[in-house]
C-alpha positions as CSV (number, residue, x, y, z in Angstrom):
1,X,-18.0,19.4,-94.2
2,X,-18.4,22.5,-96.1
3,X,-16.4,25.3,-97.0
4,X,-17.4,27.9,-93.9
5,X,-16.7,25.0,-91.1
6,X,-13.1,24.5,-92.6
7,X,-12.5,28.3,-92.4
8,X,-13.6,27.9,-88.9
9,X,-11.7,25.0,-88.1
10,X,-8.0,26.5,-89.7
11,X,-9.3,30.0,-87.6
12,X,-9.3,28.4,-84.4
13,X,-6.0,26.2,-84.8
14,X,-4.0,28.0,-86.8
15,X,-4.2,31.5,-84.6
16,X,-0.2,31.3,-84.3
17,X,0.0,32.5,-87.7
18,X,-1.7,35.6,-87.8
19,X,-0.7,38.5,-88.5
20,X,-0.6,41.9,-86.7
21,X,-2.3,44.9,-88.7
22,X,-2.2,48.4,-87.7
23,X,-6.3,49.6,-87.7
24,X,-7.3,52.7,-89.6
25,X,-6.7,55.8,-88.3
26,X,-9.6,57.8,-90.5
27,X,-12.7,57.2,-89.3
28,X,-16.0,58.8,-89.0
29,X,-18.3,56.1,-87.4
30,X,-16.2,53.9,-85.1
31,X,-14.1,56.1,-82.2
32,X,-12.4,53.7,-80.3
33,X,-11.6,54.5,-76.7
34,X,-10.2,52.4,-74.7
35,X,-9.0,48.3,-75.4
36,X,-8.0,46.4,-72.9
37,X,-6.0,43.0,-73.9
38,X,-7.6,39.7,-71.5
39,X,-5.3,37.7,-72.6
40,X,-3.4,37.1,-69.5
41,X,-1.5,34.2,-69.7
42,X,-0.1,34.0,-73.1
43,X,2.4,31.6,-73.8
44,X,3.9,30.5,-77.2
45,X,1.7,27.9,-79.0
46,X,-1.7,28.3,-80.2
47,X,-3.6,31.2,-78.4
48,X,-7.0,30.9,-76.8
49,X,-10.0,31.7,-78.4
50,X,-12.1,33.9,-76.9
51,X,-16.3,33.4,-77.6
52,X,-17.3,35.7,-74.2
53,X,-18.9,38.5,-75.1
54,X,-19.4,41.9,-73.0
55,X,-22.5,43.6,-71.4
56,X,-23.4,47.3,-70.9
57,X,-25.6,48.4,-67.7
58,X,-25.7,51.4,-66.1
59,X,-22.2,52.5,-67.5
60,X,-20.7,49.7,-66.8
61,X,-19.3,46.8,-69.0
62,X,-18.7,43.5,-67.6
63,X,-16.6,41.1,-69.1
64,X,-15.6,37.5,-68.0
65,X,-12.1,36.0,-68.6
66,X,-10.5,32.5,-69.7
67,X,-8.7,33.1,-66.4
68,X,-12.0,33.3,-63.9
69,X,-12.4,37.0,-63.0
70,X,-15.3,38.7,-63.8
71,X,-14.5,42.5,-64.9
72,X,-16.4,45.5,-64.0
73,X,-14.8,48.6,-65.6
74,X,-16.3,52.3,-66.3
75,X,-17.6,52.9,-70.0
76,X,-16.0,55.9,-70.2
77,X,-12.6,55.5,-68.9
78,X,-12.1,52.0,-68.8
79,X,-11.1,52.0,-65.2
80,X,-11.7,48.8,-63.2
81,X,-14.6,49.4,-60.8
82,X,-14.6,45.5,-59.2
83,X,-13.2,42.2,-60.4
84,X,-14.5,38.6,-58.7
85,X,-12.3,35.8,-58.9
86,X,-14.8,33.0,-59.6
87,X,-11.9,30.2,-60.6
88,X,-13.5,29.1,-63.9
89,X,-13.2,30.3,-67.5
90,X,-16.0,32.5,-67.8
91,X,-17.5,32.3,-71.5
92,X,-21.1,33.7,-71.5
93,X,-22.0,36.9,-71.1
94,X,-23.8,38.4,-67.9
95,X,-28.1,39.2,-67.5
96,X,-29.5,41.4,-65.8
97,X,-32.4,41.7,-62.9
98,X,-33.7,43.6,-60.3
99,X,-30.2,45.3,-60.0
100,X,-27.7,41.5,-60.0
101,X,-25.6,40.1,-62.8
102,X,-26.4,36.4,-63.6
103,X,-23.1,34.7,-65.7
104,X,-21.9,31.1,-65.6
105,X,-18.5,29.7,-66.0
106,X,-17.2,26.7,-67.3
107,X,-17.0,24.7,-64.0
108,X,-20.9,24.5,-64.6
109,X,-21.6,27.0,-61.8
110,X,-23.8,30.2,-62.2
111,X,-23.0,33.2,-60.2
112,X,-24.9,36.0,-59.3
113,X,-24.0,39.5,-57.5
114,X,-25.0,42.5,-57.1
115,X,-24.2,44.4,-60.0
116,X,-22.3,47.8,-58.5
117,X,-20.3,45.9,-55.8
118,X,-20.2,43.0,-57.2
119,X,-20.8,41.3,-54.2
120,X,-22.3,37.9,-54.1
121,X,-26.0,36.6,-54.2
122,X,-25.4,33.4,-54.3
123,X,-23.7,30.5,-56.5
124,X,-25.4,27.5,-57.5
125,X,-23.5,24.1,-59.6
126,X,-25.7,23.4,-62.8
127,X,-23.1,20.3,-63.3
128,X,-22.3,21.4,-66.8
129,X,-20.4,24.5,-68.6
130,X,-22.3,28.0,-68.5
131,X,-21.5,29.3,-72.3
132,X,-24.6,31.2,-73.3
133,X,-25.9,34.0,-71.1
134,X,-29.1,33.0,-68.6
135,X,-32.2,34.3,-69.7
136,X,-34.4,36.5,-66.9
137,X,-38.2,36.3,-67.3
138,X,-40.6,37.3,-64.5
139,X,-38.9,36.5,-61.8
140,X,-37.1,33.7,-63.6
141,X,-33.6,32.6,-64.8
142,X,-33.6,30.2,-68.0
143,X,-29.9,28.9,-68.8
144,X,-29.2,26.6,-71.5
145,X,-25.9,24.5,-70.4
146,X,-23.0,22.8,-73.2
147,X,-24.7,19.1,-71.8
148,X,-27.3,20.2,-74.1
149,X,-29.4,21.0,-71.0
150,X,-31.9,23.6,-69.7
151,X,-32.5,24.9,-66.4
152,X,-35.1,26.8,-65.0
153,X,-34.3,28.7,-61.5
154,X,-35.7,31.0,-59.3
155,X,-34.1,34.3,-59.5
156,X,-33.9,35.2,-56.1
157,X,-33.2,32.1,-54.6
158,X,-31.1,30.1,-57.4
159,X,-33.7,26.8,-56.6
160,X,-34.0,24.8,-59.2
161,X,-37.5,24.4,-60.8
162,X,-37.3,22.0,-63.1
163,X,-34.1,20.7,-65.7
164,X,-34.6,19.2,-69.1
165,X,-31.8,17.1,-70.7
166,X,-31.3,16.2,-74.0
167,X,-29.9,13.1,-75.6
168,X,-27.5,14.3,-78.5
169,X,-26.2,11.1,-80.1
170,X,-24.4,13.2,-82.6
171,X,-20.5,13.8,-81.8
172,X,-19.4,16.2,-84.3
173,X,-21.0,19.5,-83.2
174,X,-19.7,23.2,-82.5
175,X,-20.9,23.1,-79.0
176,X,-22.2,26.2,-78.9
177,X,-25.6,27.3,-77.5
178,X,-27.9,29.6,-77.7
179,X,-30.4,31.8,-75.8
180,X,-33.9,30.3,-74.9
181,X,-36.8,32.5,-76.1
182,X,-39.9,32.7,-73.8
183,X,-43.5,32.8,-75.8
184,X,-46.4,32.2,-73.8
185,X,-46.4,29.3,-72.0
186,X,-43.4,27.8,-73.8
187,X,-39.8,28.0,-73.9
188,X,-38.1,27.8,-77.3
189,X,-34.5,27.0,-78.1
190,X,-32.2,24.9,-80.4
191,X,-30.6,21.5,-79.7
192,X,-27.1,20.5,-80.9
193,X,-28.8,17.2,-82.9
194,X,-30.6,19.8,-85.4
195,X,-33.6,20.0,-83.8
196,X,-35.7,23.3,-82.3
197,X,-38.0,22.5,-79.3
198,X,-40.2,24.0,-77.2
199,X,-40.8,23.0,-73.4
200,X,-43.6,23.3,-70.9
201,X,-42.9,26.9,-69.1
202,X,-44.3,25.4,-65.8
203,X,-42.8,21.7,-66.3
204,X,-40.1,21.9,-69.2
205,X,-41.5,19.3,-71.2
206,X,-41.3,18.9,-74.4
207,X,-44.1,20.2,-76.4
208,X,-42.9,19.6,-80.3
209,X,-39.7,19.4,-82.1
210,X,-39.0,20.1,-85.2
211,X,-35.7,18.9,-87.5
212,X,-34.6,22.1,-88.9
213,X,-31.1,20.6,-90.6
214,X,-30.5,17.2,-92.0
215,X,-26.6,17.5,-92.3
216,X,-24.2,14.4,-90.3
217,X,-22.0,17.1,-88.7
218,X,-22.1,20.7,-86.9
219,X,-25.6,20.7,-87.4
220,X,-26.2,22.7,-83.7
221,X,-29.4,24.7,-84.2
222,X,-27.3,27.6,-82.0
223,X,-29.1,30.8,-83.7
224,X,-30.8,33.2,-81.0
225,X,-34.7,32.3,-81.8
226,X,-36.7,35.4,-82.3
227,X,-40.7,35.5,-82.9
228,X,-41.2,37.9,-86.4
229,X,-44.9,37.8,-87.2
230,X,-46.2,35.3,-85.5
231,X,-43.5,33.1,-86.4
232,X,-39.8,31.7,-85.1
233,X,-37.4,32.6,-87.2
234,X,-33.9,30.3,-85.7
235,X,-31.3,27.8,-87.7
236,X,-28.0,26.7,-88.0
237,X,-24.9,28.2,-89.7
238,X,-24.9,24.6,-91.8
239,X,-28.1,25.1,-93.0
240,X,-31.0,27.4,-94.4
241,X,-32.5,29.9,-91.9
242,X,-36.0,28.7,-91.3
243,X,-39.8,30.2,-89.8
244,X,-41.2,27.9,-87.6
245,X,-45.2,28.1,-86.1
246,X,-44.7,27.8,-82.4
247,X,-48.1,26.4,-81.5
248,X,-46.8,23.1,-83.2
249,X,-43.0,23.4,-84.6
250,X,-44.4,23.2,-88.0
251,X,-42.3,24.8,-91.0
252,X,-43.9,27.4,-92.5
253,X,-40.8,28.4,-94.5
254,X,-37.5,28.5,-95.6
255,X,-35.5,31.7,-96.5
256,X,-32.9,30.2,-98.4
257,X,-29.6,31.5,-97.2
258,X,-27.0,30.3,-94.1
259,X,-25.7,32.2,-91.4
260,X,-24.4,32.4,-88.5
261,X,-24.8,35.6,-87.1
262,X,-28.3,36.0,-84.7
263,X,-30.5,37.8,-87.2
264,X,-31.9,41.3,-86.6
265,X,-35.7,42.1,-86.9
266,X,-36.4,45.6,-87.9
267,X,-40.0,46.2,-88.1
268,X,-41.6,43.4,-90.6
269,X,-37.7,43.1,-91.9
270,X,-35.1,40.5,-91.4
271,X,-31.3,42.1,-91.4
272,X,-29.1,39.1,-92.2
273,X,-25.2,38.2,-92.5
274,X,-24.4,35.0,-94.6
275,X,-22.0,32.5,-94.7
276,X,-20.7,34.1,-97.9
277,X,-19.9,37.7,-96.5
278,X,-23.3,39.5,-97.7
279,X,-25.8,41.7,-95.5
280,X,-29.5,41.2,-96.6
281,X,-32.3,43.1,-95.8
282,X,-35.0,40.5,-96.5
283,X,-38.7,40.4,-96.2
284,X,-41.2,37.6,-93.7
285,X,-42.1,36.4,-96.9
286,X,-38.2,35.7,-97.8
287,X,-37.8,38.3,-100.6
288,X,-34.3,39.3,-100.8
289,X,-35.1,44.0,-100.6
290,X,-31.3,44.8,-100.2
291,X,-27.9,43.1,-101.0
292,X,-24.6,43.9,-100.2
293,X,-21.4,42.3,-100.8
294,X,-18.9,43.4,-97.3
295,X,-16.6,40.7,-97.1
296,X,-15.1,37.2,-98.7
297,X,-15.5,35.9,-95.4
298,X,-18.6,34.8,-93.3
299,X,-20.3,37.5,-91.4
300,X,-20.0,36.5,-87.3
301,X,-21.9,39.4,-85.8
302,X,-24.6,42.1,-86.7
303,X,-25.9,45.2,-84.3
304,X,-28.3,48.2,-84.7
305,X,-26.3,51.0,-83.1
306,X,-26.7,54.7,-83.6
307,X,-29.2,54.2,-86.8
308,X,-26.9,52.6,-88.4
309,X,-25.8,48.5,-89.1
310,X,-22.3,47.1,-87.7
311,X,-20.9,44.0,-89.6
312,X,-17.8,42.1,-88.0
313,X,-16.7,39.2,-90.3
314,X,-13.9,36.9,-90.3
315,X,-11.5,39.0,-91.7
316,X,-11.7,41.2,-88.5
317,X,-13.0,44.1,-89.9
318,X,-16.0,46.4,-88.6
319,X,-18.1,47.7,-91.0
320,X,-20.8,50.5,-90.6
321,X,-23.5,50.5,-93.1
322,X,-25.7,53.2,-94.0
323,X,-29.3,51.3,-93.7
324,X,-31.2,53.2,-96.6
325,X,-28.7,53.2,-99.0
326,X,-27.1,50.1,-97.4
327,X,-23.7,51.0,-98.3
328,X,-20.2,51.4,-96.7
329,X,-19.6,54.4,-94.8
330,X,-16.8,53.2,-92.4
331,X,-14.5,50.5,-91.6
332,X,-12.3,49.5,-88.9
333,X,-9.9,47.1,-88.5
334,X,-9.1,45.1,-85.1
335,X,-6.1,44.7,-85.4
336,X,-5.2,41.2,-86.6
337,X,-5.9,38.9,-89.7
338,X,-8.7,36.6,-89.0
339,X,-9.8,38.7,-85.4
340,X,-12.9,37.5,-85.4
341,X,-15.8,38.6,-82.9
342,X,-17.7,34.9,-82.3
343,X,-20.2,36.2,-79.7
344,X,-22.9,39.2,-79.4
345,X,-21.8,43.1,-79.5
346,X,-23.3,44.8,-76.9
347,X,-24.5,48.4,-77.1
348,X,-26.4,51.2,-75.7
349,X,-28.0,54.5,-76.7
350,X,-23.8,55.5,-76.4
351,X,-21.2,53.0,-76.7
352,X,-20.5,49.6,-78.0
353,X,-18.3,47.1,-76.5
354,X,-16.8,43.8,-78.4
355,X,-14.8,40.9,-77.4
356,X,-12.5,39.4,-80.2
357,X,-11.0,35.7,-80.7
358,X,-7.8,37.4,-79.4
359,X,-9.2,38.0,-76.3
360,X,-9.1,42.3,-76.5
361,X,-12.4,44.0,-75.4
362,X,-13.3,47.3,-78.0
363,X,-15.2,49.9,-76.5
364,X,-16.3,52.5,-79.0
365,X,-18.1,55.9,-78.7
């Protein structure tokens, strides 16, 4: 086990110990508004860790609890416009279509309602935990379940098109997921055994697979794919980010570094946080262009918002990066050691909203 999963590991059982930290009152970038604390049902003992992460649409952010309510609350204000009691921890975040939110829950059900009154569409039991947020696609809904599963539904209807299931003989995994990515006639996503696959849009079977890390333990390929000239660029955080041909899963390269935040493509560049607490702005052909050193912690979460980078490591800082110069021109501090955001920042043209291990959703302006 290496050096980042024991950080993780003393993170997520030790939260008792941390400490509280006023944030900085001087910045120039981040202009918090409003925070609201989810963290409902404290009691004293090790703290829940929250991996949820928000969603902007239409001025709204939504946000689903460890207690089962999905949130609805104005950008601007913060007031709560609706809240469904759905009676599961909700851990993945919401999608959006033809004016409904799609989320899952724990329980293995998916929900969806209508996205101003929250009002049900209809609810459908996937028979496994909902963690990662569905995917929409012509009339579609992909969701990748923790049985290391995929289902593909019909939108409108919730019916069940076709499932895929995967046999993970490996115990020792983070159990996390990520989102599938649709190209062409295939859908390509990561499996907690170390292998990316790609299914059969029509029939979800498997086309190739392809063993991207060769590790015993935590070796969940649970990086968002993305397609960056012509190829998939996807990994694990316990191994090297790879670039994958998705006609055939071959590897056409290796970029050297680990990470575990999704990587960012901008243009024919990769924007990358490692393991070690670096940004990189790295070339398809897996030149390093840029480095900077922003933490001694691993980097969780990376955003393009308002022309400039935002870094959240382990440390629970925010960092905003000037992109050309790629250095520091703000910081801002959540408010406790180790506050670590373990899920997707969301953003619009606007804001920027942020759900932290301690369970507090950031909204910034």
């Amino acid at each position: 086990m290496n050096g980042f999963f024991v950080l993780l590991i003393l993170i997520l059982s030790g939260c008792t110990q941390l400490k509280l930290q006023q944030p900085q009152r001087d910045q120039v970038f981040f202009k918090n508004i409003w925070t609201k604390n989810l963290d409902e049902t404290y009691v004293s003992g090790n703290l829940p860790i929250g991996v949820g992460a928000p969603r902007i649409y239409q001025d709204i952010v939504y946000m689903g609890t460890l207690q089962g309510k999905m949130n609805a609350y104005d950008v601007e204000s913060g007031r709560l416009l609706w809240s469904a009691n759905d009676k599961t921890p909700l851990g993945g975040p919401v999608e959006f279509f033809d004016e409904h939110i799609a989320y899952g829950g724990l329980n293995g059900r998916l929900f969806v309602r209508h996205y101003l009154s929250g009002k049900l569409k209809y609810a459908i039991d996937l028979a496994a935990p909902v963690e990662s947020a569905p995917v929409f696609h012509k009339g579609h809904l992909f969701v990748y379940l923790r049985g290391h599963q995929v289902v593909h539904l019909d939108a409108q209807t919730g019916k069940v098109l076709w499932a895929y299931k995967r046999a993970v003989p490996v115990t020792t995994t983070l159990q996390r997921t990520s989102k599938p990515l649709v190209v062409g006639n295939k859908v390509i996503l990561g499996f907690a055994d170390g292998f990316l696959g790609a299914l059969s849009l029509d029939e979800g079977l498997l086309i190739w697979e392809t063993k991207l890390i060769e590790s015993s333990k935590f070796v969940d390929v649970d990086l968002n794919p993305i397609l960056a000239g012509g190829l998939i660029i996807c990994g694990s955080p316990s191994g090297e980010l790879k670039a994958v041909n998705p006609d055939n899963g071959a590897i056409s390269r290796s970029f050297g570094v680990s990470i575990m935040a999704h990587p960012i493509l901008k243009g024919e560049q990769l924007i990358l946080g490692t393991n070690d607490g670096d940004v990189l702005v790295m070339g398809l052909d897996g030149k390093i262009l840029k480095q900077l050193k922003v933490s001694s912690q691993p980097i969780s979460a990376l955003t393009w918002w308002k022309g400039s980078l935002v870094v959240a490591s382990f440390d629970g800082n925010l960092t905003a990066i000037d992109p050309l110069a790629l250095k520091v021109i703000d910081q801002f501090h959540l408010g406790y050691d180790f506050s670590a955001i373990f899920s997707d920042i969301a953003i619009n043209d606007d804001f920027m909203a942020l759900y932290s291990s301690r369970n507090r959703l950031y909204l910034f302006q």
